[in-house]
VEXMI-900297 format. One record per residue (C-alpha): residue number from 1; residue in three letters; x, y, z. Coordinates in steps of 0.2 Angstrom, whole numbers, padded with zeros to 4 digits. Layout:
node i = NUM	aa = Ala	xx = X	yy = Y	zz = Z
...
END
This chain:
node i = 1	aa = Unk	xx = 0810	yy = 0296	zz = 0698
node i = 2	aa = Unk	xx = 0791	yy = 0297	zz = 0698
node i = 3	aa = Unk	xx = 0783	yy = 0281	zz = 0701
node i = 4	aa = Unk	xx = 0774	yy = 0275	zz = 0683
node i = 5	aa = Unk	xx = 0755	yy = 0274	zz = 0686
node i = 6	aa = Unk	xx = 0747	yy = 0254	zz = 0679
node i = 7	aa = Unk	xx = 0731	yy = 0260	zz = 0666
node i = 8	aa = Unk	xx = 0715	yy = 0255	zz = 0677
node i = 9	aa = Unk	xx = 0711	yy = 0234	zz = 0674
node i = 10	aa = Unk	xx = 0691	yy = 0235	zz = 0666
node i = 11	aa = Unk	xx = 0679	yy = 0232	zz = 0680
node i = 12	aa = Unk	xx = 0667	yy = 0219	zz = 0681
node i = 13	aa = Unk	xx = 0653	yy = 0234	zz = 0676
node i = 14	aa = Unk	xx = 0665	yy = 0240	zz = 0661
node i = 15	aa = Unk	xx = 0664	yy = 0222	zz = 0656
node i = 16	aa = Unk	xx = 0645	yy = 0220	zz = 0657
node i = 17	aa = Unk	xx = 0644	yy = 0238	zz = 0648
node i = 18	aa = Unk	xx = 0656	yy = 0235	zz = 0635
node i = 19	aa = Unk	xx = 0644	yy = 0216	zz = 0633
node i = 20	aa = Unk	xx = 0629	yy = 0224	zz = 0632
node i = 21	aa = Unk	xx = 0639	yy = 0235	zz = 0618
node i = 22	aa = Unk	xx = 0643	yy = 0218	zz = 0608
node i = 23	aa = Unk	xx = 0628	yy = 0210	zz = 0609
node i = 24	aa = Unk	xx = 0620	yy = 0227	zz = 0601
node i = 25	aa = Unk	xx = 0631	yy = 0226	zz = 0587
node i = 26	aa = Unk	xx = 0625	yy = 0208	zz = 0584
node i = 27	aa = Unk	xx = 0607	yy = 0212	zz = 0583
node i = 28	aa = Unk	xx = 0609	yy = 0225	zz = 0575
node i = 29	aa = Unk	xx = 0616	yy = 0214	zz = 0562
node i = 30	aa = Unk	xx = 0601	yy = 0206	zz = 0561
node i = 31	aa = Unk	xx = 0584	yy = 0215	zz = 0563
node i = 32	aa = Unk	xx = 0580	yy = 0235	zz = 0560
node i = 33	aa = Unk	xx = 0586	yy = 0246	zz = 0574
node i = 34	aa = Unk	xx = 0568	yy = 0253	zz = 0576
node i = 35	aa = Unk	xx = 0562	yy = 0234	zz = 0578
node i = 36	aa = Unk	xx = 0576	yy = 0225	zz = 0592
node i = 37	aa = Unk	xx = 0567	yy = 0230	zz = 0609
node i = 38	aa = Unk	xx = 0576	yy = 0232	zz = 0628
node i = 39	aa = Unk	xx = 0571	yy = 0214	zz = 0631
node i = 40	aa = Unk	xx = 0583	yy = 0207	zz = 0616
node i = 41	aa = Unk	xx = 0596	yy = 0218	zz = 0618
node i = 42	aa = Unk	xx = 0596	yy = 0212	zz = 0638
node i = 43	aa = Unk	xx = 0594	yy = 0196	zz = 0635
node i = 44	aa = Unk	xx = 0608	yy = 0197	zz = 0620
node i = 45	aa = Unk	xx = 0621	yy = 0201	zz = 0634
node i = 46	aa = Unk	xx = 0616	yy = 0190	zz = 0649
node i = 47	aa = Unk	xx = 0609	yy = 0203	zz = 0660
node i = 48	aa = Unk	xx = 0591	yy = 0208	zz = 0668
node i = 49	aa = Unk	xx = 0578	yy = 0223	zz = 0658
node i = 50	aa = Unk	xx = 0583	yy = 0231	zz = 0675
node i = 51	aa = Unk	xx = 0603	yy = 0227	zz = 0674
node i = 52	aa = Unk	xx = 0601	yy = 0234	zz = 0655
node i = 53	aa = Unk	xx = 0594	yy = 0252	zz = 0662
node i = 54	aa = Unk	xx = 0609	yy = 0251	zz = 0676
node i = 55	aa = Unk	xx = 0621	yy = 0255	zz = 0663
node i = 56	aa = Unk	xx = 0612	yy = 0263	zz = 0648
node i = 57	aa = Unk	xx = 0594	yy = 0275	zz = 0651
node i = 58	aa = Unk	xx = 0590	yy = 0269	zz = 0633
node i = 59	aa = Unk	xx = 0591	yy = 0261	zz = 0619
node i = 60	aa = Unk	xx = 0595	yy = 0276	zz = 0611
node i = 61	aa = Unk	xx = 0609	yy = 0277	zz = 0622
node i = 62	aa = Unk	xx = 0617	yy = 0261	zz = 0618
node i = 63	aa = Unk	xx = 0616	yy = 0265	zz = 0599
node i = 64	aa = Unk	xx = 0626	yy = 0280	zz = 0602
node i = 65	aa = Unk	xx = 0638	yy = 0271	zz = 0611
node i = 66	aa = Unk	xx = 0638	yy = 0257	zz = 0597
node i = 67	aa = Unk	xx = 0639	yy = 0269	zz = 0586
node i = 68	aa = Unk	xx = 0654	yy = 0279	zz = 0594
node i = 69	aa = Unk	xx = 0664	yy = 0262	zz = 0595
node i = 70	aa = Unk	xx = 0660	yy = 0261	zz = 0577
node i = 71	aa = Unk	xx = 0670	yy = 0278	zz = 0572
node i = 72	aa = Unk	xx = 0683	yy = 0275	zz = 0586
node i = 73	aa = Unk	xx = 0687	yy = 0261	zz = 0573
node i = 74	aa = Unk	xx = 0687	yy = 0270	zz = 0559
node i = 75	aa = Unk	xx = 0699	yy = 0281	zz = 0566
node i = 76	aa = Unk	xx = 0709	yy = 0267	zz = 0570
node i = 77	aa = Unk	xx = 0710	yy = 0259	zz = 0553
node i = 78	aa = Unk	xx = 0717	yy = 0276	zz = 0545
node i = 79	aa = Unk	xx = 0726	yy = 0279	zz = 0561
node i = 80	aa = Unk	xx = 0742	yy = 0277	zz = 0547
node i = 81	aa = Unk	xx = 0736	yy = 0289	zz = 0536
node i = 82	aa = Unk	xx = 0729	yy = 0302	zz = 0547
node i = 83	aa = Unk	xx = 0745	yy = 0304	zz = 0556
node i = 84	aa = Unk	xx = 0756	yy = 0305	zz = 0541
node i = 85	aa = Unk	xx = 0757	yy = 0322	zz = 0526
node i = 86	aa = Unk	xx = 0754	yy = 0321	zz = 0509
node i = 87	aa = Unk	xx = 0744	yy = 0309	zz = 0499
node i = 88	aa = Unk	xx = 0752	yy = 0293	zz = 0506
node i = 89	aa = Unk	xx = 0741	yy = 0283	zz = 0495
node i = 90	aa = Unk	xx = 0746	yy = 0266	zz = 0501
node i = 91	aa = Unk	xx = 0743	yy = 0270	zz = 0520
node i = 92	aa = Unk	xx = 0724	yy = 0277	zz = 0515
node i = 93	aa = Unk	xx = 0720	yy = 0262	zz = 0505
node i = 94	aa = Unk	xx = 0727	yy = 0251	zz = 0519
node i = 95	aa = Unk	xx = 0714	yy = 0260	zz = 0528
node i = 96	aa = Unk	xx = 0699	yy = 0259	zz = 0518
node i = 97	aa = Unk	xx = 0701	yy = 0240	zz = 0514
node i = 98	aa = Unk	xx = 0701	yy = 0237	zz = 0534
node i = 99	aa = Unk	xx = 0684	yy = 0248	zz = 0534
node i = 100	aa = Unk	xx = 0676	yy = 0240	zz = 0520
node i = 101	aa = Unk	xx = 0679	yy = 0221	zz = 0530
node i = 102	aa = Unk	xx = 0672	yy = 0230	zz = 0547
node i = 103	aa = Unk	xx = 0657	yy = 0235	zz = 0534
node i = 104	aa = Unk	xx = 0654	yy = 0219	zz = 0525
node i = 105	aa = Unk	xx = 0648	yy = 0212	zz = 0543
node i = 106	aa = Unk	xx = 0644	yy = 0228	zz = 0551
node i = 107	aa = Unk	xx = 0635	yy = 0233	zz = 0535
node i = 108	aa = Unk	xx = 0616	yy = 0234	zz = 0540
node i = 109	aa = Unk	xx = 0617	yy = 0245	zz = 0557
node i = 110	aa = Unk	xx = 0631	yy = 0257	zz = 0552
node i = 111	aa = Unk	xx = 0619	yy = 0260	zz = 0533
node i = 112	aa = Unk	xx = 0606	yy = 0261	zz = 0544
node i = 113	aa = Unk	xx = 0614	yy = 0274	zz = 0558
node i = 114	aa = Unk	xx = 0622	yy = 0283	zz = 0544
node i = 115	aa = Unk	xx = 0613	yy = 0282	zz = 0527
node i = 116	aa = Unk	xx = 0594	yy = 0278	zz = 0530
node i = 117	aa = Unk	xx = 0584	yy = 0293	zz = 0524
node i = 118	aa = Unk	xx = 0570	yy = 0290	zz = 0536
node i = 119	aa = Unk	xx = 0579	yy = 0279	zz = 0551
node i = 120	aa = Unk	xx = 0568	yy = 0282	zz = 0566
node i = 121	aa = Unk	xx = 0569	yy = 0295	zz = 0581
node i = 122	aa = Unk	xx = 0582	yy = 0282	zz = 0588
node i = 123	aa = Unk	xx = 0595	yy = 0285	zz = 0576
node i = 124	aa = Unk	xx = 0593	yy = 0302	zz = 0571
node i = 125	aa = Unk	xx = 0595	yy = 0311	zz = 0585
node i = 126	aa = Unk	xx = 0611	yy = 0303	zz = 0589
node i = 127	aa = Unk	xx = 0616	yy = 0304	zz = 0569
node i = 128	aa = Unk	xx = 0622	yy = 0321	zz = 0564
node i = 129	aa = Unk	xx = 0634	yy = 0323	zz = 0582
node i = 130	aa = Unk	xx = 0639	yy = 0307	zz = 0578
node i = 131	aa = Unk	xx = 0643	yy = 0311	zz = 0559
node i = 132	aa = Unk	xx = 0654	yy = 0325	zz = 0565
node i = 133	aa = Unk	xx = 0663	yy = 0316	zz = 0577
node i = 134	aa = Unk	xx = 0669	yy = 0304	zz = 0566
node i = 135	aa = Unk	xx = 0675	yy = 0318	zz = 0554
node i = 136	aa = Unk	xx = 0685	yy = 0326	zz = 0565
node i = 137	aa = Unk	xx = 0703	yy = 0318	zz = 0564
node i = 138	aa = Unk	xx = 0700	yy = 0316	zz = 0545
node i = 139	aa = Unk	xx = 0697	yy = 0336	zz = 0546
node i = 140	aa = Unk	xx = 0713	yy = 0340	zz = 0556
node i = 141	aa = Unk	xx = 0724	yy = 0330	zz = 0544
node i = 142	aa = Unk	xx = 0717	yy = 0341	zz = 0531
node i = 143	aa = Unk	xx = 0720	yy = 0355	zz = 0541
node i = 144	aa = Unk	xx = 0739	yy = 0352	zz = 0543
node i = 145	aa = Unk	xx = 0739	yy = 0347	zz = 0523
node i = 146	aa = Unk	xx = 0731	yy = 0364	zz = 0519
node i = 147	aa = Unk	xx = 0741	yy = 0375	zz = 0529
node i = 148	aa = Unk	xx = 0756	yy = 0367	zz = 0521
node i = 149	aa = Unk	xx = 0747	yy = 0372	zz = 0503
node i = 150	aa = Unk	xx = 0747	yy = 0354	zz = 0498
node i = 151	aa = Unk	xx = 0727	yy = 0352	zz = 0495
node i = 152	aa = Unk	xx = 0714	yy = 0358	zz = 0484
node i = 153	aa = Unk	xx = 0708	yy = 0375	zz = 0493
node i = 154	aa = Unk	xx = 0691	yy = 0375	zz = 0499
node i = 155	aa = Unk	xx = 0686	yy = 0375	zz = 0519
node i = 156	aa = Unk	xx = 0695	yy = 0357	zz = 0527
node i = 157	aa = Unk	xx = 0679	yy = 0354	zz = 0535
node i = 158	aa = Unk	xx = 0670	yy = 0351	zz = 0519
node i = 159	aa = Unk	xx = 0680	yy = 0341	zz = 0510
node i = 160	aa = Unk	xx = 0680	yy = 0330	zz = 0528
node i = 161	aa = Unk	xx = 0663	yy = 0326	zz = 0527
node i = 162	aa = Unk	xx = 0663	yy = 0326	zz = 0507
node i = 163	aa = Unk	xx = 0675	yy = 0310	zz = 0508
node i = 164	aa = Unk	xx = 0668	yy = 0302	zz = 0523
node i = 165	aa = Unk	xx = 0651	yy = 0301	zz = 0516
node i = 166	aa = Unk	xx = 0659	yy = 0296	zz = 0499
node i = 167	aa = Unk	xx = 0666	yy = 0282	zz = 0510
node i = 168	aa = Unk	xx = 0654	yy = 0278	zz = 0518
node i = 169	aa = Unk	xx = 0644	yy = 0278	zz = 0502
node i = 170	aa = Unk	xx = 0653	yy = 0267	zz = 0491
node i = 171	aa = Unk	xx = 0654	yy = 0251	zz = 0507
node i = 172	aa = Unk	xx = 0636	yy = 0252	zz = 0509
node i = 173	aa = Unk	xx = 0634	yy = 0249	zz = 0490
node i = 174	aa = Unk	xx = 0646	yy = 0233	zz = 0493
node i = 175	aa = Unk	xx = 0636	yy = 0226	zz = 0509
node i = 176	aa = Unk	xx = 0620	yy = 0230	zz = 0498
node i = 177	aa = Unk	xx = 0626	yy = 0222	zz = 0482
node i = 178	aa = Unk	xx = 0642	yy = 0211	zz = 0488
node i = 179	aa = Unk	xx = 0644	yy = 0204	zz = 0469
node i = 180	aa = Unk	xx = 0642	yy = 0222	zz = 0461
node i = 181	aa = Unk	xx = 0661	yy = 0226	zz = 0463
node i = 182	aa = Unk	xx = 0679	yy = 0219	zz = 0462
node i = 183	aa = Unk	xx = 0684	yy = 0224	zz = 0478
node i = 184	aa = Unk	xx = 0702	yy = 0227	zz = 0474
node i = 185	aa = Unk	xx = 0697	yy = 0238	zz = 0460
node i = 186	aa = Unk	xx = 0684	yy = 0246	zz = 0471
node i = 187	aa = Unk	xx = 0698	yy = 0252	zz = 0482
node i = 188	aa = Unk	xx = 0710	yy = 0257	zz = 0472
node i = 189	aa = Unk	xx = 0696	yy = 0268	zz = 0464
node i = 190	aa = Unk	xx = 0689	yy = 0275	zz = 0482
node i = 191	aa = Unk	xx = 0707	yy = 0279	zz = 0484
node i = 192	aa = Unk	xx = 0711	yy = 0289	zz = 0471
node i = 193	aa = Unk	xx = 0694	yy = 0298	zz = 0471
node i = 194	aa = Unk	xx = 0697	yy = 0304	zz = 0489
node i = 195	aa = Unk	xx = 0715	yy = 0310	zz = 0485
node i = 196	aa = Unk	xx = 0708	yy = 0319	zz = 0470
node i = 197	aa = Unk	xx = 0695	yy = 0328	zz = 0482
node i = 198	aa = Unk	xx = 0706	yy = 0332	zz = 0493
node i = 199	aa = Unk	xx = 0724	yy = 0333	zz = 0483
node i = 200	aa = Unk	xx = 0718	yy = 0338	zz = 0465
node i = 201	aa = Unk	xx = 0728	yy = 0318	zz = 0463
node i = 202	aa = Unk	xx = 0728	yy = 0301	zz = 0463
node i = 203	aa = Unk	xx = 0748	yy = 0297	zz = 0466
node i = 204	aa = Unk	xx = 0748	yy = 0284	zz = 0455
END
């Protein structure tokens, strides 16, 4: 019986990394991408100007692994639904209300790294790889629901990005304006206007 391999314990540089990740996130939080220097991102983590270029070459370079943690997230809160067929509307709404909490405190960075129409060279040049990444899985799931003739027609692809940036959309609205909506009522509505993208239906 082949002996089963332990995953790999995070080094102390993983750690470091992975604080210099979180202490991005909190600026970020707080001040304009374009404005938060080396120096307060390093000193937000514990660590040197020079131990900061030890694990990223730029800032640029840490907002795109900010950012990547961010959709990595995503994934995971409709981890339910992107694994299962069909509409499935509870599982998909279960998902959108855990990324609409991660947006009500992540809210300025992700509206800026996502929907800003002039955001700086920092964030647009890791913005549209970053974009597709995070429509990936929601593609594939479409994919499987197409080839089993269950969607709407039209290239998977499209409607990915289509719902994702109507997602994405509709939370920057509520971190913009957190009194504008009923946030039960803004879910139920983001739900069934997805599944009606996508499915021609609401389920409900």
């Amino acid at each position: 019986m082949p002996a089963i391999r332990s995953r790999r314990a995070p080094t102390k540089g993983d750690q470091r990394e992975q604080a210099l990740v979180d202490a991005a996130r909190g600026v970020f939080r707080d001040k304009p991408i374009g404005q938060v220097t080396i120096d307060e991102l390093a000193g937000a983590a514990g660590i040197t100007r020079s131990g900061f270029y030890f694990y990223f070459e730029s800032k640029q370079a840490l907002l795109a692994a900010v950012v990547d943690q961010g959709i990595a997230e995503a994934d995971v809160e409709l981890a339910e639904w992107l694994a299962a067929d069909g509409l499935d509307r509870a599982a998909l709404r279960r998902g959108l209300a855990a990324g609409l909490a991660r947006w009500k405190v992540d809210g300025r960075w992700l509206r800026e790294a996502f929907l800003a129409p002039d955001p700086g060279p920092d964030v647009m040049q890791v913005r549209d790889r970053l974009v597709d990444k995070g429509c990936t899985l929601f593609s594939a799931r479409i994919e499987r629901d197409a080839r089993a003739g269950l969607t709407v027609g039209g290239p998977p692809a499209l409607l990915a990005r289509m719902a994702v940036n109507l997602r994405s959309t509709m939370f920057a609205d509520v971190y913009a304006d957190p009194g504008a909506y009923d946030e039960d009522e803004l879910l139920d509505t983001l739900t069934d206007a997805i599944l009606r993208l996508v499915y021609g239906e609401s389920a409900r």
